[in-house]
N, C-alpha and C positions, 0 to 999 in steps of 0.2 A: 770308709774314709771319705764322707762326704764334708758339706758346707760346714761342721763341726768341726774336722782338724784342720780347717784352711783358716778360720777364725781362730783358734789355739795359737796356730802356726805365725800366726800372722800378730797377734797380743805378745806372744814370744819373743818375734823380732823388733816389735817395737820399743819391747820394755828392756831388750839388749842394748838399743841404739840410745835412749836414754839414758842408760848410769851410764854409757860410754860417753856420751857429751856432757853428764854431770861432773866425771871423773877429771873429764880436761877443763872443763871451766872452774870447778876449784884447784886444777893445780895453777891454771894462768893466773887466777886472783889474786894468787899470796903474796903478801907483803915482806919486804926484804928487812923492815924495820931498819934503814939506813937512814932513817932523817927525811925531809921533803923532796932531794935529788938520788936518782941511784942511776951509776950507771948501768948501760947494759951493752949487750953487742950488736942490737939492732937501735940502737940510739939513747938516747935519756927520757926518765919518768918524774913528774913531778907529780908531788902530793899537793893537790890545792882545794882549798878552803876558804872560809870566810871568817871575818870578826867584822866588830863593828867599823874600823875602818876600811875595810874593803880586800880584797882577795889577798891572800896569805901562802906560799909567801908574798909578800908585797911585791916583792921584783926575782927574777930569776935568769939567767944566759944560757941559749940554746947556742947551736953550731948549724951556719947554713949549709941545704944538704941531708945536713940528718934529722932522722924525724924525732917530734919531742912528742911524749904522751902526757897528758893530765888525767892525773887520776882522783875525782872526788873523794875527799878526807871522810867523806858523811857529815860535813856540815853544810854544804854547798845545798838550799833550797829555794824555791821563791824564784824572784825572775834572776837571781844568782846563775840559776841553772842551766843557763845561755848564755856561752861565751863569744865572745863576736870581737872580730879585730879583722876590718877588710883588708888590708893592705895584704898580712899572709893570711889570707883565705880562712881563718879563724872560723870557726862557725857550731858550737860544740855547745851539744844537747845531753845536760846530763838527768832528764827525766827517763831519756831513751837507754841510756847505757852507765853506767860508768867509769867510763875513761873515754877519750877524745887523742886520735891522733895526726900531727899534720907534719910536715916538713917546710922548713924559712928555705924561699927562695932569696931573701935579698937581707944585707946585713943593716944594723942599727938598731935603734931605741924604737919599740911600739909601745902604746899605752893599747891594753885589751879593756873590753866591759863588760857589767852583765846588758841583757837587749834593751834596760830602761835608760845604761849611761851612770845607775848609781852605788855601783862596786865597781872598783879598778884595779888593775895590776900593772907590770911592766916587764915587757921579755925584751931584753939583749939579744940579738945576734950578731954572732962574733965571725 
C-alpha cells in the first residue's frame, strides 16, 4: 500500500466530490417554467434577457428586504452581460455566472443598464 493506493484513494475521492457538486448544481438550475417571475421562499427570480429594445422584461417589482435573483434567459451577451444599477448596489456579471443575486435596501423606481448605458430595464421596489 504504497504511493499507488494513496493516488487511487485520492482520484476516488475527488471524482466523489464532483458528481456530488454536479448533482446539486443541476438540481439548483432547473427551471420552474413559470413565466419571467417565480416565487420562492427565499425571495423572487427573474428570467432576464435581451431584445432589441433593451432588457426583457422591460420592468419588473421586487420587495425591499428580499433579495431578487436574475437569472440569464441565454440571450443576455456582449456588454449586456453587465448589469450595473449604483443606487441598489447592482453590479451583475453574467460571463461569471449565471444568475445575480442582491437585496433593495430602499423603495422606488431604478432604471438598471448594461456597463455601456445601451440596454435598459426598470425594477420597482415596493
Amino acid at each position: 500500500m504504497g504511493n499507488g493506493f494513496h493516488w487511487r484513494a485520492m482520484v476516488a475521492m475527488a471524482s466523489v466530490a464532483l458528481i456530488v457538486a454536479l448533482i446539486g448544481c443541476s438540481a439548483q438550475g432547473s427551471r420552474s417554467g413559470q413565466g419571467a417571475f417565480s416565487a420562492v421562499p427565499q425571495g423572487q427570480i427573474v428570467m432576464l434577457g435581451i431584445d432589441k429594445t433593451g432588457y426583457t422584461p422591460h420592468e419588473f417589482t421586487g420587495e425591499a428586504g428580499k433579495p431578487v435573483t436574475l437569472r440569464n434567459d441565454g440571450t443576455i451577451k456582449g456588454c449586456a452581460s453587465f448589469v450595473v444599477q449604483p443606487e441598489l448596489g447592482i453590479r451583475a456579471d453574467f460571463t461569471r455566472s449565471d444568475s445575480y443575486t442582491f437585496t433593495p435596501a430602499k423603495k422606488g423606481r431604478f432604471t438598471y443598464t448594461c456597463s455601456m448605458g445601451m440596454y435598459r430595464g426598470v425594477v420597482n421596489v415596493i
